[in-house]
Structure formats: structure tokens, C-alpha cells
C-alpha positions as CSV (number, residue, x, y, z in Angstrom):
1,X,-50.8,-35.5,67.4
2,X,-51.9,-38.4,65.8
3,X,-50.8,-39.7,62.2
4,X,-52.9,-39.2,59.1
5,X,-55.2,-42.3,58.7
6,X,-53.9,-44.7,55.4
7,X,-55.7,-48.3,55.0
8,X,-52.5,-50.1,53.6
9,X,-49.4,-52.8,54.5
10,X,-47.0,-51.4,57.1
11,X,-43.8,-50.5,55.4
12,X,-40.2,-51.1,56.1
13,X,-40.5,-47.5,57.7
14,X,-43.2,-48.5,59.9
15,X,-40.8,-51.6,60.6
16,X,-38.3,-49.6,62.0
17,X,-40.4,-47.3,63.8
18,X,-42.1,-50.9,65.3
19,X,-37.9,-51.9,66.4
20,X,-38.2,-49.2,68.6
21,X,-41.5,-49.4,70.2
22,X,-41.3,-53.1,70.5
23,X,-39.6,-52.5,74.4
24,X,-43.1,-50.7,75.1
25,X,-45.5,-53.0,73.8
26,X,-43.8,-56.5,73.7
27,X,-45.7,-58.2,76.5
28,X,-47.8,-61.0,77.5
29,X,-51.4,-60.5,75.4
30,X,-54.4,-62.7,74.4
31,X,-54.8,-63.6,70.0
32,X,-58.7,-62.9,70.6
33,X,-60.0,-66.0,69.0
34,X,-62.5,-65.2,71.7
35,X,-64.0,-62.6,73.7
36,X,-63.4,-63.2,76.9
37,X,-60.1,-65.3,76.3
38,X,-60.7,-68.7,77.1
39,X,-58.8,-69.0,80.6
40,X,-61.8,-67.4,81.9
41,X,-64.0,-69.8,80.7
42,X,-65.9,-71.1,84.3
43,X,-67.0,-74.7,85.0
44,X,-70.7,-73.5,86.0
45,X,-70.8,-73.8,82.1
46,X,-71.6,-77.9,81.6
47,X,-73.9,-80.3,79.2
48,X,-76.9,-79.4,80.8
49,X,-76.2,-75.6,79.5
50,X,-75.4,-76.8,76.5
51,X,-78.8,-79.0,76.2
52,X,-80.8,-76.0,77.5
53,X,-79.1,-73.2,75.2
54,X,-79.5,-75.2,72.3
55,X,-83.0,-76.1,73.4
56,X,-83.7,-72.5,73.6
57,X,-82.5,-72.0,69.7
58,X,-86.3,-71.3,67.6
59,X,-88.0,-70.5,64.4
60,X,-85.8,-67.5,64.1
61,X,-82.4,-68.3,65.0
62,X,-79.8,-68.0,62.8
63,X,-78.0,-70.8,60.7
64,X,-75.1,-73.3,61.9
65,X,-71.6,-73.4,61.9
66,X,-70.4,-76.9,62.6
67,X,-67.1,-77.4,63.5
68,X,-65.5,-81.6,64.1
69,X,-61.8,-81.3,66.0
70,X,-60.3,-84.4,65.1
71,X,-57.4,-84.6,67.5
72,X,-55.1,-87.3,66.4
73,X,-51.4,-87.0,64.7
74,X,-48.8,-90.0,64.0
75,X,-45.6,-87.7,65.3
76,X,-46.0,-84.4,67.3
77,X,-44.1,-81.4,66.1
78,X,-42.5,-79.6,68.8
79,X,-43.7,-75.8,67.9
80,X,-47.7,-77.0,68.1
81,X,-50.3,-75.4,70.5
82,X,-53.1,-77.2,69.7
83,X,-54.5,-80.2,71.7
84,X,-54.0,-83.3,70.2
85,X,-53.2,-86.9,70.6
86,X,-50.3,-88.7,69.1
87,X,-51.1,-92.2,68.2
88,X,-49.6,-94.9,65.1
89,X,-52.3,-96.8,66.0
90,X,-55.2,-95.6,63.6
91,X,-57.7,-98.4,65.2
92,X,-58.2,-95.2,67.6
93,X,-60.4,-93.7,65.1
94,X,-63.1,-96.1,65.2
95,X,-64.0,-95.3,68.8
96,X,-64.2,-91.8,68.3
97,X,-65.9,-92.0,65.5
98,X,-68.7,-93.8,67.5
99,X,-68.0,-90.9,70.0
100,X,-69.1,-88.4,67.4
101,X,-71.9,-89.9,66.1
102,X,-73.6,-89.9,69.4
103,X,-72.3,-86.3,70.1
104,X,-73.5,-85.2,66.7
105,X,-77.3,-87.1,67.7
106,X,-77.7,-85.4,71.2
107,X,-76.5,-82.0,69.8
108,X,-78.8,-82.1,66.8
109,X,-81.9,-83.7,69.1
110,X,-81.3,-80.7,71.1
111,X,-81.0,-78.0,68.3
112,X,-84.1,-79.4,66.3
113,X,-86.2,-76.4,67.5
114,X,-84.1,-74.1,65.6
115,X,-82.6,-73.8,62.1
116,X,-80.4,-77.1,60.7
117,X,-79.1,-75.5,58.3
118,X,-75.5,-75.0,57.9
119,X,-73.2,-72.7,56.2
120,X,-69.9,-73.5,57.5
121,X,-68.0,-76.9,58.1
122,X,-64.6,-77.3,59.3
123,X,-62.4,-79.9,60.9
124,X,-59.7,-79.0,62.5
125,X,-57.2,-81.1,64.4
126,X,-54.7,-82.4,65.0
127,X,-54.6,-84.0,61.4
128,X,-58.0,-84.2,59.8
129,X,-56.2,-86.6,57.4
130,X,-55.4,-88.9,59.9
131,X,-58.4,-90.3,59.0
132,X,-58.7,-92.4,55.7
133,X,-61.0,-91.7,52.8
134,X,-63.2,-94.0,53.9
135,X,-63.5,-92.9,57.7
136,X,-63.7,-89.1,56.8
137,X,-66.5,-89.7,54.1
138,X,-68.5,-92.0,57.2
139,X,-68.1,-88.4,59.7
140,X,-69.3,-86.4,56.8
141,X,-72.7,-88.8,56.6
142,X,-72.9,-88.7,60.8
143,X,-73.3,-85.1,59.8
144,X,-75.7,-85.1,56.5
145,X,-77.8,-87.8,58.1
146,X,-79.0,-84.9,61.3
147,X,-78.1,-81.2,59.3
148,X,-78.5,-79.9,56.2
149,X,-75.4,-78.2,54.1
150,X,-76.4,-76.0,52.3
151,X,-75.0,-76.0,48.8
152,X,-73.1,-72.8,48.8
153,X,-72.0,-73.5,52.1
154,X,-68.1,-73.7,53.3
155,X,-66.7,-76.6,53.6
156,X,-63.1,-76.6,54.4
157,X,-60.8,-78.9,56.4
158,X,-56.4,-78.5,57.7
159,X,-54.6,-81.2,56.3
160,X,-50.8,-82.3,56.7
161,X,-49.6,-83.0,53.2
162,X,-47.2,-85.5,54.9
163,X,-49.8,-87.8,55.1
164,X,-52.6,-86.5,53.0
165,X,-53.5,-89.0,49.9
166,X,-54.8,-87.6,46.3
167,X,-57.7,-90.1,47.0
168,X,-58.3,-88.5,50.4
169,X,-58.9,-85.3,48.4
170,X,-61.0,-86.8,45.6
171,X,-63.2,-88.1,48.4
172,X,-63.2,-84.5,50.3
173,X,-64.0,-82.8,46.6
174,X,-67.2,-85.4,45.9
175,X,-68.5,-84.4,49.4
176,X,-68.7,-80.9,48.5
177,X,-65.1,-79.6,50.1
178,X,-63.6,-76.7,48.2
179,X,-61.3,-74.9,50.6
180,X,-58.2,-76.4,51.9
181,X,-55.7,-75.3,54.2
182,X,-52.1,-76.7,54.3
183,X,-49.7,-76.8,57.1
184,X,-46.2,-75.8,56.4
185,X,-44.4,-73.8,58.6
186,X,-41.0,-73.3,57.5
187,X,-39.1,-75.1,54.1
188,X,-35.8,-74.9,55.7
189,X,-33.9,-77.5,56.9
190,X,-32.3,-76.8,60.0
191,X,-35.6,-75.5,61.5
192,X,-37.9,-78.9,59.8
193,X,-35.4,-80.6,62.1
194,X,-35.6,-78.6,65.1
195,X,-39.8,-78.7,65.3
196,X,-40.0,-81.9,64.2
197,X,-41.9,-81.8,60.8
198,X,-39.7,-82.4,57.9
199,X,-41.7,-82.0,54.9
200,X,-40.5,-81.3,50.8
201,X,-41.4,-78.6,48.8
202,X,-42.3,-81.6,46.7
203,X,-44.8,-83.2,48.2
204,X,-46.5,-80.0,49.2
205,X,-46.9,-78.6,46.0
206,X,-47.4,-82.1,44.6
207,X,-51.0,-82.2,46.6
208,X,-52.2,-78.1,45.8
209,X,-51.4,-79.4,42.6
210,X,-54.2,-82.4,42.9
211,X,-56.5,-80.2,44.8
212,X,-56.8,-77.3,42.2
213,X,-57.6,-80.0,39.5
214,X,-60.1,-81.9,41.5
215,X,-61.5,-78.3,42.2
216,X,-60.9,-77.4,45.4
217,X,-61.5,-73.1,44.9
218,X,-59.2,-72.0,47.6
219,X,-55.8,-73.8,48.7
220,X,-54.2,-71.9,52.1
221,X,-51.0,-72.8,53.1
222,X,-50.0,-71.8,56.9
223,X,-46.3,-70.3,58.1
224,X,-44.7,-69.6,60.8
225,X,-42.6,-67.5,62.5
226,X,-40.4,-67.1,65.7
227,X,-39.3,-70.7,64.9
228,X,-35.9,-72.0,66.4
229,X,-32.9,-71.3,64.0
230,X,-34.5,-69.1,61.5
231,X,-32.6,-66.1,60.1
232,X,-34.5,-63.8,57.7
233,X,-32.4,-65.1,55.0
234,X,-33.6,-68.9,55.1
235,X,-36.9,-67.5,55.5
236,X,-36.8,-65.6,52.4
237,X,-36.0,-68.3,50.9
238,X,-39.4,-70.0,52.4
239,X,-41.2,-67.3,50.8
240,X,-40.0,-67.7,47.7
241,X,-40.4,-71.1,47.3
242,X,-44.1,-70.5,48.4
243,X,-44.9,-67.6,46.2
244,X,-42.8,-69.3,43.3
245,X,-43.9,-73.0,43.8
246,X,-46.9,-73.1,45.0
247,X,-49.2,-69.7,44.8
248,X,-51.5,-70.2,47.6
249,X,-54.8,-68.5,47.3
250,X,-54.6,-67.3,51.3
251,X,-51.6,-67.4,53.7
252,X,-51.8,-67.5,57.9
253,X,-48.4,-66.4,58.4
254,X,-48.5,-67.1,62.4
255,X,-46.2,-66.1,65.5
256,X,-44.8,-69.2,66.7
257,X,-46.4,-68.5,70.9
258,X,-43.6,-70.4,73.0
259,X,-45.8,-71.4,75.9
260,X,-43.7,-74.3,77.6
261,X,-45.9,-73.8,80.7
262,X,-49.1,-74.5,79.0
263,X,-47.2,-77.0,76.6
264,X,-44.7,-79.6,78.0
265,X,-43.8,-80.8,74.3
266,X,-42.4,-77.3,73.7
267,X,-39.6,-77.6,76.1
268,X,-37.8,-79.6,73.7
269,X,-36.8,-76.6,71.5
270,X,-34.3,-74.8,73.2
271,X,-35.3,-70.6,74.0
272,X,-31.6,-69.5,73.1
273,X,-32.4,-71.2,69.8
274,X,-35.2,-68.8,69.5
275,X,-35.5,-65.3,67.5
276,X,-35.7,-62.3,69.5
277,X,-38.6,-59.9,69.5
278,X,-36.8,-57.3,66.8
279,X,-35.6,-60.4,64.8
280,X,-39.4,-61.7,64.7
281,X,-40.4,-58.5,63.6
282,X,-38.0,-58.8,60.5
283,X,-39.3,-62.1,60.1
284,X,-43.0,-60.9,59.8
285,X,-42.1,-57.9,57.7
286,X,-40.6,-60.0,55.2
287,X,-43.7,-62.0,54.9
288,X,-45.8,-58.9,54.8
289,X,-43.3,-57.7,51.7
290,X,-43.4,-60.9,50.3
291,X,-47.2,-61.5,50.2
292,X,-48.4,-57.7,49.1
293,X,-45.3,-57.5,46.6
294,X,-47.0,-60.5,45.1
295,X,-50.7,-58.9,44.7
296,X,-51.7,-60.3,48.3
297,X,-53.8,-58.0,50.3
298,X,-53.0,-58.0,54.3
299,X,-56.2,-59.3,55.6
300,X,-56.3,-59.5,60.0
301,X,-53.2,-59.2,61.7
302,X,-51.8,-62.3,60.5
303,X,-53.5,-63.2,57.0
304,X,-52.9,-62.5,53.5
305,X,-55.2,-63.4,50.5
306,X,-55.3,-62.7,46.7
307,X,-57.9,-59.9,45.8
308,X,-60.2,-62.1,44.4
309,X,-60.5,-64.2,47.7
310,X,-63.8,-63.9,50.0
311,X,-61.5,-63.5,52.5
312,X,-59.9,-60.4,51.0
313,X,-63.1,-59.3,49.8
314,X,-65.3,-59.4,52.8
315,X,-62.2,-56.9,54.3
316,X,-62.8,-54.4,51.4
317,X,-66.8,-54.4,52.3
318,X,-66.0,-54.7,56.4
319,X,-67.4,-58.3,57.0
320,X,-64.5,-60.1,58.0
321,X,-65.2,-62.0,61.1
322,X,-63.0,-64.1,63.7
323,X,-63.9,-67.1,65.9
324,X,-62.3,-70.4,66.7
325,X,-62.2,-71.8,63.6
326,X,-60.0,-68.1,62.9
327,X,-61.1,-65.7,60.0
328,X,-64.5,-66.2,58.6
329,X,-66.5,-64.5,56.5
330,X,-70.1,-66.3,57.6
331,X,-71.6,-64.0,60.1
332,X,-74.4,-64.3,62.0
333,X,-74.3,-68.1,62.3
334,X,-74.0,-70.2,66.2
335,X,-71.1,-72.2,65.9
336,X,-71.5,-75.7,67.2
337,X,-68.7,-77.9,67.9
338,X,-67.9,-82.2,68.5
339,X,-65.1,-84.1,69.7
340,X,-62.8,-83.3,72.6
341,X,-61.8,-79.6,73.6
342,X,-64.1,-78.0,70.4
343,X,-65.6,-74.9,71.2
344,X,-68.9,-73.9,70.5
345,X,-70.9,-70.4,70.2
346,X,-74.5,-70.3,70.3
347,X,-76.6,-67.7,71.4
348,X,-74.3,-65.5,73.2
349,X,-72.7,-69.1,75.4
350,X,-69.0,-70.1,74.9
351,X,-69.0,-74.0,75.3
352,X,-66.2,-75.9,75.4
353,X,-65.6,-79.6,74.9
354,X,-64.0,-82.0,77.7
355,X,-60.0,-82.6,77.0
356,X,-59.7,-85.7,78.2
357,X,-60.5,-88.5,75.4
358,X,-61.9,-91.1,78.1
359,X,-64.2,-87.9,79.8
360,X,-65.5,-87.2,77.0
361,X,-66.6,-90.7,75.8
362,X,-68.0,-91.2,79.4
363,X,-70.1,-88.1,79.5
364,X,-71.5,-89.7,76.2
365,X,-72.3,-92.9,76.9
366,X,-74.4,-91.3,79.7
367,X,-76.0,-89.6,77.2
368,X,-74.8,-86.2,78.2
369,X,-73.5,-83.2,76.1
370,X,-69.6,-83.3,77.0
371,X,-69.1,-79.5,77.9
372,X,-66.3,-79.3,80.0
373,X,-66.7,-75.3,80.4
374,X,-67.8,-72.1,79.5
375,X,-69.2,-68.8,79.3
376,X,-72.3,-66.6,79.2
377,X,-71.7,-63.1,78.1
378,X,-73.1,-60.1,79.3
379,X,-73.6,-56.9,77.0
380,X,-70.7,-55.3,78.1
381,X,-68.8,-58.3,76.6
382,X,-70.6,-58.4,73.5
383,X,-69.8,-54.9,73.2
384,X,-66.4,-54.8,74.2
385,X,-65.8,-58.2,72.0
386,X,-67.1,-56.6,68.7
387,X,-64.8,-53.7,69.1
388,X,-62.2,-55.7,69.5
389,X,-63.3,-57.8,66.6
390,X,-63.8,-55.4,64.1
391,X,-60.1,-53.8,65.3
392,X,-58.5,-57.4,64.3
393,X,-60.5,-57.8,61.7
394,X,-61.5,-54.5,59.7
395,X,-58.8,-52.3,61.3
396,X,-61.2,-50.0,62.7
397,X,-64.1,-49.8,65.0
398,X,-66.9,-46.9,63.9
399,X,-68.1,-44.2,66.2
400,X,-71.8,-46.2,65.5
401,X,-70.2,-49.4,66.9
402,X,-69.0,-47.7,70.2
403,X,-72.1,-45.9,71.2
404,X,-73.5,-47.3,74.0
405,X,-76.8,-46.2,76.0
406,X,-76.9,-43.1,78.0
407,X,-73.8,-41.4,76.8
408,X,-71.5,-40.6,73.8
409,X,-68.9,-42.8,73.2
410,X,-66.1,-40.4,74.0
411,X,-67.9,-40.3,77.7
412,X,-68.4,-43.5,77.8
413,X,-65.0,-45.0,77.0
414,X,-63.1,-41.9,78.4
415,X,-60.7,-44.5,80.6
416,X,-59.9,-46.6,77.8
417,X,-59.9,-43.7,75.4
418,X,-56.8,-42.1,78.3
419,X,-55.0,-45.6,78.1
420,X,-55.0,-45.4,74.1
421,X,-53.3,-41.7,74.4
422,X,-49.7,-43.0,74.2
423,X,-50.6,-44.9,71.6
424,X,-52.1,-42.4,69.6
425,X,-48.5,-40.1,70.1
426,X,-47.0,-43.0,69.1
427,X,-49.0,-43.3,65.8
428,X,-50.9,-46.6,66.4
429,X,-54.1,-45.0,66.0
430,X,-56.3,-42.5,64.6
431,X,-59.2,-41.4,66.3
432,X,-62.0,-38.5,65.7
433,X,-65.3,-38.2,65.0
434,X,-65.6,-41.5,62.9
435,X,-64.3,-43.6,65.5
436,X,-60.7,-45.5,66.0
437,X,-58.7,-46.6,63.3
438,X,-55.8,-48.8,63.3
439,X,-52.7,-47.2,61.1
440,X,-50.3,-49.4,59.2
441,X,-47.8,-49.3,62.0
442,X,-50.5,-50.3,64.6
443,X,-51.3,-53.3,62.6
444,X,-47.7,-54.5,64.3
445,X,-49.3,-54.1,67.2
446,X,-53.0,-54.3,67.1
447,X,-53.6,-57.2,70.2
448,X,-52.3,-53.9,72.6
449,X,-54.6,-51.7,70.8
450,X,-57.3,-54.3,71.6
451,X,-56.2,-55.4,75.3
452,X,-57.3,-51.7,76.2
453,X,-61.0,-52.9,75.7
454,X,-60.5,-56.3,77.7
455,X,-62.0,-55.8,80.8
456,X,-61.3,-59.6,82.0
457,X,-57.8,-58.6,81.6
458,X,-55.5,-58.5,84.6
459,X,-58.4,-60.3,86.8
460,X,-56.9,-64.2,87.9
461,X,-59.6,-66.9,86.3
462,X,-61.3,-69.1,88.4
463,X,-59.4,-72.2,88.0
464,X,-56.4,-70.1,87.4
465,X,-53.3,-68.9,90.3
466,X,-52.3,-65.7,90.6
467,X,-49.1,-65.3,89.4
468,X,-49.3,-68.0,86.4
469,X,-48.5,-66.8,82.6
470,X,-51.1,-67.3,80.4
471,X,-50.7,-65.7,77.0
472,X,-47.7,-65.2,74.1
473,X,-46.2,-62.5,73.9
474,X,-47.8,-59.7,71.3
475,X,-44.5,-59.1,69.2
């Protein structure tokens, strides 16, 4: 029998319920940034798609998302999965700043049939900050001088407070920036030390500080856990000091996804070093008390944002939405992206960005669009990838949104519907006649409620061998 359905925070009951499931469900799994996962993104997928797809883009198409990944840092912190490139020499930034500008001209030559509007801007990096004042206001005109923001579009940028200037934010506030997310990680000590990133209470809440009174609207500060040497005592401690110091507006309390295979850097922090599956639990529990004690709705499986936030909002009405860029609230937009490794969305194509700097810059300079790789999806995947968004992001998926043509959606999803029946005894789910529901205690655990629907899952990627790992763990 399945658990009555409540839309709240798992407890500490559901915790220790979780402790003893987390043998069962703790396994390799995809975060769904994406649907398919990008490791079966195919190189059929180039600049010539990319030129013809946005081509393609008329009268009627929806609005832009824009995102810039700005990929450089000046030290490398040992827990990061993202791609960048560390470099103390900023004279770097000039060239790719030429890079983008004729990235952002082909793109928007190519996409002039269609809307130029845009309603979302992001960079994302490395460190966005990096850049100076001077070099991020230039990237902001690259981008004015070919698209329109709209005025009530979202403009938001990740900084590193370490090296993020009050006149860097004055100059992001005059362009129109008002949401601004902060890395942070972990406050304590021993665990700074062990990743790498050693950063003060200070200086972090030194910079919200300047950003609420030049008007930024929404300050987000990113966590961690699963880092080396934390106990759920030091991390408490974290948490305090962010909810007593500093007040963020949103939190992304993230997993810490040890993938030394995929990233050599991470071999540096030691796995014995690491919590263990229950112990990350604990960690994430404490987060989850933390935040909600504090008047902070649970929003996605790993976000939290005051009641007044869009963010929190748009999960109330059932509009959250996830991409790349991670929890959005600006549906119905194609999502185009510049520099190396950004991924793009538009018009039902995946296109990713080459990694390599030089690969990039060449495919330019020939005066092609540098996509690397991709993705068309078929209807079965944009089926299968909104229920699995809406279960990230909403918690549920309606009996409407699993229909599909020719039979009702308990026919038609009978397989999946037989692999979700341990789940249901163990009181994951609900499901009946309005569809499936996620329960507080299958928040835990809500990438194996949603690996059910992946039907790329368990098939070897093109470029990929057999046998190699390439997901986190789900707990």
C-alpha cells in the first residue's frame, strides 16, 4: 500500500526511514540537467546543425535564453565538476573575448529570422568575476549590440566572493543584473583546506552586503555536501553562520559527485576522507531542517528559497523548470549558449560547445558555429523528459502529462509503472488517478524515481566503453 500523499520537507522520520533504504537505492544515477544526459550527446550534432536549427527559428518562435560560460579561475578547488581553465594570467581574457564576439555575430546572424528577444542571461563559469568591471561590461555590449533584453528579463551571473570587487557589482547592477549567486561550499576550516577554497565568513557576507544595497533582488549562496572531513556538527555550524550571517534569498545545497574518472583534479582529496552514504544523508537533512526551520520552502531536490522568491513561487503554481543553467522559472524560451563546452537548446536540439579553448577559436575564425556535439530529440524523449522534469521540479507528474496517443497512461507506461512497484511499498510514491506523486521521503530519492523513465539508461553512448562509470551516486 502506498503512503498517503503530503506536499512538505522530509522529516527526521523520513530520514531514518531513507538510512535504511539507502542500500537499495544508493547507485550510480544521472542529476537530469538534461534529458537524455549528456554522455549520449552524438557527434553527428556540429555547427552546421546549429546554423541550420537556428536558421529554421521564425516569426513565431519563442524568446531567448542566452547563456556566456566564462571558463577561467586563478586557483582550482579540488571538489569542482565544472570545466574550466586555471590561469593568473588575466591577458587570457582578451582573446576570448574576441572569441565571443564573433560567436555571439554568427549565432545572432543565424537566429535573425526568429525572435531576439531575451528573457534570461546568465554566465556561468568558472568565475564570471574573473573578468574585470571593465571586460564584463564590454561582453554585456557584444550582447546588447545583436539581442534585445528585455527589461523584466533575468539577468543573473555565479561569482566567487574571493575575488569579486564592490565595483564589479556596481558595474553588474547599472547593466540591469539583479540576481546573484555566491559560491561557498563549506565555512569550516579543515574542509576549506582540504578542497582548496579558503574563504571568510567576512568577506562573503561583506559582498551580499554591497549587493542588496546596490539592489541586486535576489542574493543565492551555494553549499555543499559529501565534502572531505565534514561531520554534521561543523556543518551545523555552516548553517548557522549562513542563516545568521548572511540570509540568502535562495540556497543550492549540492551533493559533492566524486567523479575522479571524469575529473583528474579530484584525485587529490582522499575517498577515506569522504562521508559515507548515511553520513551524507545526515548532512543533507540538516540542511533541509536548517533552511525550512528558517521559513525556506524546499524547492527541487536540492534548492531552498524564501516564500516570496520566484523560485519558490513558480513551485507553488507548478512552473518550475530545469535546464543547464539549473532551476528556472522562464519557460518556453530556446536557450542559446557561447564560449567553450556551453550548451544550448533550441527547438527541440541539444548543442554543445567544443572543450577545447584552441578548437573552439579555430572553428571561429573559420567562421563556423563551434558545436562540438549533440542531440535531436524524438517525442518519446520530450515526453519522457517532461515527466522527469516536472518529478524534479514539481514533485509530481499529472495523469494529463502522461497520456500519450493510442492508450491510457496506465497501458502505456505499464513496464515502468511495474519497476516503480517497490517503490511505491516502500513509500516513495503515490500514484492513482491523478497521476504520480513524489512523497516527502521520495524527495531523498527522486533521481531513482526518475531513472525509471530514462530510456537511454543502461545503453553504452557512442563515444563511450562499455564498462565506464559515468554518473554520481544518487545518495
Amino acid at each position: 500500500m502506498s503512503a498517503a500523499f503530503v506536499d512538505r520537507p522530509p522529516d527526521r522520520a523520513d530520514l531514518a526511514r531513507a538510512l535504511e533504504l539507502t542500500p537499495k537505492y544508493d547507485r550510480p544515477g544521472p542529476r537530469y540537467t538534461s534529458y537524455p544526459p549528456a554522455p549520449h550527446f552524438v557527434d553527428e550534432i556540429t555547427g552546421a546543425t546549429a546554423r541550420d536549427v537556428y536558421r529554421a527559428r521564425g516569426r513565431g518562435s519563442p524568446p531567448l535564453s542566452l547563456y556566456a560560460h566564462l571558463p577561467f579561475c586563478e586557483s582550482l578547488c579540488t571538489y569542482c565538476g565544472c570545466n574550466v581553465i586555471i590561469s593568473r594570467n588575466h591577458t587570457i581574457v582578451e582573446r576570448y573575448l574576441a572569441g565571443l564576439a564573433k560567436e555571439i555575430r554568427l549565432a545572432a546572424d543565424a537566429l535573425s529570422g526568429g525572435p531576439m528577444e531575451v528573457v534570461q542571461f546568465h554566465l556561468g563559469g568558472g568565475t564570471p568575476t574573473y573578468f574585470t568591471p571593465e571586460e564584463l561590461e564590454r561582453l554585456h555590449g557584444l550582447v546588447t549590440a545583436r539581442f534585445t533584453i528585455r527589461p523584466d528579463a533575468e539577468q543573473a551571473l555565479e561569482v566567487d566572493p574571493r575575488v569579486t570587487t564592490r565595483a564589479h557589482l556596481e558595474t553588474l547592477a547599472r547593466l540591469g543584473f539583479r540576481r546573484v549567486s555566491m559560491g561557498i561550499q563549506d565555512f569550516d576550516a579543515e574542509v576549506q583546506h582540504a578542497v582548496n577554497r579558503e574563504q571568510t565568513v567576512e568577506e562573503t557576507q561583506r559582498l551580499i552586503e554591497d549587493a542588496r544595497a546596490l539592489g541586486f533582488t535576489s542574493v543565492n549562496v551555494d553549499l555543499m555536501y559529501g565534502l572531505p572531513h565534514q561531520t554534521l556538527d561543523r556543518f551545523k555550524h555552516t548553517l548557522d553562520l549562513v542563516l545568521s550571517r548572511l540570509s540568502p534569498d535562495r540556497v543550492a545545497l549540492f551533493g559533492y559527485a566524486h567523479v575522479p574518472w571524469l575529473k583528474a583534479h579530484q584525485r587529490k582529496i582522499e575517498a577515506d576522507t569522504l562521508p559515507k552514504a548515511n553520513d551524507r544523508l545526515g548532512l543533507f537533512q540538516a540542511g533541509v531542517e536548517a533552511f525550512v526551520g528558517a521559513g525556506a520552502e524546499f524547492v527541487g531536490f536540492d534548492h531552498f528559497a524564501k516564500p516570496s522568491d520566484d523560485m519558490a513561487i513558480a513551485r507553488r503554481s507548478g512552473d518550475l523548470h530545469r535546464n543547464f543553467m539549473g532551476f528556472h522559472t522562464s519557460a518556453g524560451s530556446d536557450m542559446v549558449a557561447f564560449g567553450i563546452t556551453g550548451i544550448g537548446d533550441v527547438s527541440g536540439v541539444y548543442l554543445q560547445n567544443r572543450h577545447q579553448l584552441t578548437a573552439w577559436e579555430r572553428d571561429l575564425e573559420d567562421g563556423v558555429l563551434p558545436v562540438q556535439r549533440g542531440y535531436r530529440r524524438t517525442a518519446d524523449d520530450e515526453l519522457r523528459g517532461t515527466i522527469i522534469q516536472e518529478l524534479t521540479c514539481n514533485g509530481r507528474v499529472t495523469a494529463a502529462q502522461l497520456e500519450t496517443a493510442g492508450a491510457p497512461w496506465r497501458t502505456a507506461w505499464a513496464n515502468e509503472l511495474a519497476r516503480l512497484a517497490p517503490m511505491l511499498d516502500d513509500g516513495l510514491l503515490v500514484i492513482d488517478d491523478a497521476g504520480i506523486r513524489v512523497t516527502p521521503l521520495g524527495r531523498l530519492f527522486v533521481r531513482n524515481v526518475c531513472m525509471v523513465f530514462d530510456a537511454h539508461l543502461g545503453k553504452v553512448p557512442p563515444t563511450a566503453k562499455a564498462d565506464a562509470p559515468r554518473y554520481s551516486r544518487t545518495v
